[in-house]
C-alpha positions in Angstrom: 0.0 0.0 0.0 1.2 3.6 -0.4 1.5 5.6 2.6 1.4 9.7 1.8 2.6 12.2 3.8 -0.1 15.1 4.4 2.2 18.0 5.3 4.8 17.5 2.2 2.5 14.5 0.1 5.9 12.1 0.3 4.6 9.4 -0.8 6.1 5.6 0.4 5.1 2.3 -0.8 5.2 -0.8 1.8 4.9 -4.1 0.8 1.8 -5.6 3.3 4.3 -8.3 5.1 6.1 -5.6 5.9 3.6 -3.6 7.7 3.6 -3.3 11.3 1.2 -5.7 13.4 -0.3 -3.2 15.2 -0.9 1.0 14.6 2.7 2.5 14.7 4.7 6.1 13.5 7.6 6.7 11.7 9.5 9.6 10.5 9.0 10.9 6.9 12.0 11.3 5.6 11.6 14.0 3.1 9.7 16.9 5.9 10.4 15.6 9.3 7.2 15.1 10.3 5.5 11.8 12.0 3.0 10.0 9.8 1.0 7.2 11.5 0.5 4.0 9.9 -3.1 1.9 10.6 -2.8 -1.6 9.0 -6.5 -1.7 9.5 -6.6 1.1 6.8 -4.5 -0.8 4.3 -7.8 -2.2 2.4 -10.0 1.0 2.8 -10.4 3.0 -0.3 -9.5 7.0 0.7 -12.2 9.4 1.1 -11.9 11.7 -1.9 -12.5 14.9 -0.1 -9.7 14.1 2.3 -7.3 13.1 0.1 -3.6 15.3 -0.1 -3.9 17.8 -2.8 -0.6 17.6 -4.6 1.8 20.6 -4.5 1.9 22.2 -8.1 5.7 23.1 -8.7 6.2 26.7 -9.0 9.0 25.8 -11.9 7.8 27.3 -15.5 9.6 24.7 -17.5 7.6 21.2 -17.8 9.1 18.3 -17.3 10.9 16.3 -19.2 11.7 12.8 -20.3 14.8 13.4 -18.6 13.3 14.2 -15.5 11.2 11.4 -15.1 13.9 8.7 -16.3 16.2 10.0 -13.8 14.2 8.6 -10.8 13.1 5.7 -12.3 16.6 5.1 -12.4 17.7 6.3 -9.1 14.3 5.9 -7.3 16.4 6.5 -3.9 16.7 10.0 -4.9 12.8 10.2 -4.2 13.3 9.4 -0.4 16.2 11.7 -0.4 16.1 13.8 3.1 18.0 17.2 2.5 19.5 19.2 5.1 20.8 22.0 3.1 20.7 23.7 -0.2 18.7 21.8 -3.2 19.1 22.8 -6.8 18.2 22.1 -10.1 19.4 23.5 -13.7 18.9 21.8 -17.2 21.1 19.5 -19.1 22.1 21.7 -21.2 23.9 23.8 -19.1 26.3 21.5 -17.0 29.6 21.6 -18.9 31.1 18.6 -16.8 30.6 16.2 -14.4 33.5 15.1 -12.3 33.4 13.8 -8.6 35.7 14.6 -5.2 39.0 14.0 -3.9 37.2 11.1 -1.8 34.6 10.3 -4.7 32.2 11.2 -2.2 31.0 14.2 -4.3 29.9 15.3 -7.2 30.7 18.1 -8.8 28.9 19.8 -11.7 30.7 22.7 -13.7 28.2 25.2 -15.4 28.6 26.3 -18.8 28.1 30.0 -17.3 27.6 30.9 -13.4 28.8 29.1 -10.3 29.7 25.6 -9.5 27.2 23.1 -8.0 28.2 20.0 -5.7 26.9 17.3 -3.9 28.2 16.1 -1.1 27.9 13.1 1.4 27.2 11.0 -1.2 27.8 7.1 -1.8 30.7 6.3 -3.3 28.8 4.0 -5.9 26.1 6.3 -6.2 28.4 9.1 -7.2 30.2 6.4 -9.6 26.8 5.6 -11.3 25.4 9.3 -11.1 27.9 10.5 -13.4 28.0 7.4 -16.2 24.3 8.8 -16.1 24.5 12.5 -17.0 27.5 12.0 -18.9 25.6 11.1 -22.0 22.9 13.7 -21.6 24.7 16.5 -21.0 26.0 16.3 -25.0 22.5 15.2 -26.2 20.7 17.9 -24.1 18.6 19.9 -26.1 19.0 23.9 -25.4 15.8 24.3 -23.0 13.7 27.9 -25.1 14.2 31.2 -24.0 10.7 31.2 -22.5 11.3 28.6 -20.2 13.4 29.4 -16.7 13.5 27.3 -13.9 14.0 28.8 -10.9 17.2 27.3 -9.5 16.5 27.1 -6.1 14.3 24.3 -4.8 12.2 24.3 -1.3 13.7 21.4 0.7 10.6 20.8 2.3 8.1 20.3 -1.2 10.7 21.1 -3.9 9.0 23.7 -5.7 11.4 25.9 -7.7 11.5 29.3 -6.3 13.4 32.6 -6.9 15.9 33.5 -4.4 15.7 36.1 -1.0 12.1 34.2 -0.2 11.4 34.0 4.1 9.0 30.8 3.2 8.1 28.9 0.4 5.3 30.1 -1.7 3.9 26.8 -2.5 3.8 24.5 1.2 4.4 28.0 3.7 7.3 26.1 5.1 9.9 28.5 6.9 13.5 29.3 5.8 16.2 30.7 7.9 17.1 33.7 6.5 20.9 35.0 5.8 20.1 38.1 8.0 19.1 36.3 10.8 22.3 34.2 10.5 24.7 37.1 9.7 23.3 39.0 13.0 24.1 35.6 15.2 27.7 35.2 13.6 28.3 39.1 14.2 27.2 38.8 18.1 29.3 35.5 18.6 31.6 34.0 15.4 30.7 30.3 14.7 26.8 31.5 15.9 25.6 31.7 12.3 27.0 28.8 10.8 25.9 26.2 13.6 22.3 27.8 13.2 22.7 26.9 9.5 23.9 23.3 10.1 27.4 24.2 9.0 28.3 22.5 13.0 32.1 22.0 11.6 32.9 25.1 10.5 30.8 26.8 13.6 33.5 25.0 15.7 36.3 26.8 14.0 34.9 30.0 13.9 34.1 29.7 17.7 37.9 28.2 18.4 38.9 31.4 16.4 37.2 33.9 18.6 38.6 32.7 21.8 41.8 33.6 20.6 41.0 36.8 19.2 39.3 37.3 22.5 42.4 35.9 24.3 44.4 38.6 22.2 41.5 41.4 22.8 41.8 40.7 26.7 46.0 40.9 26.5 46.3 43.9 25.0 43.1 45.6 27.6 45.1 44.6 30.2 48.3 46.3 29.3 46.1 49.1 28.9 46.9 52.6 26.8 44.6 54.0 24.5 46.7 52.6 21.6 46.3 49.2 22.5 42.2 49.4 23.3 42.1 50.7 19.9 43.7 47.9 18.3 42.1 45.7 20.6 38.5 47.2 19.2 39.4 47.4 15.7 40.8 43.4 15.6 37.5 42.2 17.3 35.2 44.6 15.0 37.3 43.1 11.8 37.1 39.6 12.8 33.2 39.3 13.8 32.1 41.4 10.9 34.2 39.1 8.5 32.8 36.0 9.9 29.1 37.8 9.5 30.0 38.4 5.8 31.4 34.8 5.4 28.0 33.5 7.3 25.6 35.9 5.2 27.5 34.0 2.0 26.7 30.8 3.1 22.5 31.1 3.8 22.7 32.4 0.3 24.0 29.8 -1.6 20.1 28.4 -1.2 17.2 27.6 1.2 17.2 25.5 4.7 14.1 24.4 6.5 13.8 26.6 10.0 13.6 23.8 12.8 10.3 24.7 13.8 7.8 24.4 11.2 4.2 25.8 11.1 1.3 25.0 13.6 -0.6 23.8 11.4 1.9 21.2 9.9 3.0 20.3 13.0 0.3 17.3 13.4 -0.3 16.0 10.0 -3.0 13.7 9.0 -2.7 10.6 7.0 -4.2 9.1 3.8 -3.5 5.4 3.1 -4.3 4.3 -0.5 -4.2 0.2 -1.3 -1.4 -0.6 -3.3 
């Protein structure tokens, strides 16, 4: 049976031996939130006025052949669970397709405009990723002036959207904003980036303060309005760099706020019989 997701309309098909004896939760994988799952359901047909609604994409280029074949071939891509920044472009604008040091990424070089990479990625699935768009990047048809997709996906119900949005436009999910995140970083370095998920590099910024503040507190203690100058002027430099270098990371694309809406926040379920 298919099990759908009422605040992002995930959908997941279970086999019937594999559902759970009794009425259970689990985790969608796609928004976050808990769906329930009633075995006793799995035979009922849905009521039609209750049924999810699905999310039109905001994108004004239709989809293509392309589109479709790619997650028939890689249907794991469909239960994909982003934390950060999703993205999408057409064929005929990668130039190349190469993956990481580790082969744990994949790296796709535009024709024109920035880089785009994957990351965290299966080795194998990076391996077979790239045999894949290999081939379609020279047969790629160039995609009409008329049609744009907006770059930028919603992580929550991947409609393409335009950039500097608060929420999506299509499923009112939340985004953290790069102001919010500059104004953390510039109040306390490594701040911004742990609020965007960036933990690693939040952790360096953070060790890098203590020393500039270690620095900071030498100098104030030697005292002399030389050295409080200095002192002011290297702690001024270093937070507003790391708020500029925190600002250009929440723009590279969208992440989900932690807290979503009330109203998603107890989503309802629809179970349809396979």
């Amino acid at each position: 049976m298919d099990i759908i997701c009422r605040h992002c309309n995930a959908t997941y098909t279970v086999a019937d031996h594999k559902l759970p004896p009794k009425r259970a939760a689990a985790k969608c994988k796609r928004c976050g939130n808990q769906i329930v799952i009633d075995p006793a359901d799995a035979g009922n047909q849905p009521d039609p006025t209750t049924a999810p609604v699905p999310l039109p994409p905001r994108q004004t280029a239709p989809a293509t052949q392309h589109d479709r074949s790619i997650m028939e071939a890689f249907p794991d891509i469909a239960g994909y669970a982003p934390g950060h920044y999703l993205f999408q472009m057409g064929y005929d604008e990668i130039k190349k397709v190469s993956r990481g040091l580790f082969r744990t990424s994949l790296s796709l070089t535009r024709k024109k405009g920035k880089r785009r990479i994957f990351t965290s990625m299966k080795m194998a699935f990076t391996a077979e990723l790239q045999s894949y768009t290999k081939p379609l990047i020279t047969q790629g048809q160039p995609m009409p002036q008329c049609h744009v997709l907006d770059e930028n996906l919603c992580p929550s119900c991947y409609a393409g959207l335009p950039a500097g949005l608060d929420k999506c436009t299509v499923c009112h999910a939340a985004f953290k904003t790069a102001k919010s995140a500059a104004l953390r970083s510039l109040l306390l370095p490594g701040w911004g980036d742990w609020y965007l998920g960036h933990r690693f590099l939040g952790c360096c910024e953070l060790i890098g303060s203590l020393i500039v503040w270690s620095i900071v507190l030498g100098m104030l203690a030697e005292g002399g309005t030389e050295n409080v100058g200095i002192a002011l002027l290297l702690l001024a430099f270093y937070n507003g760099f790391d708020a500029l270098l925190t600002r250009h990371m929440a723009r590279k694309g969208y992440m989900l706020e932690a807290r979503q809406p009330a109203a998603h926040s107890q989503p309802n379920m629809a179970v349809n019989p396979a």
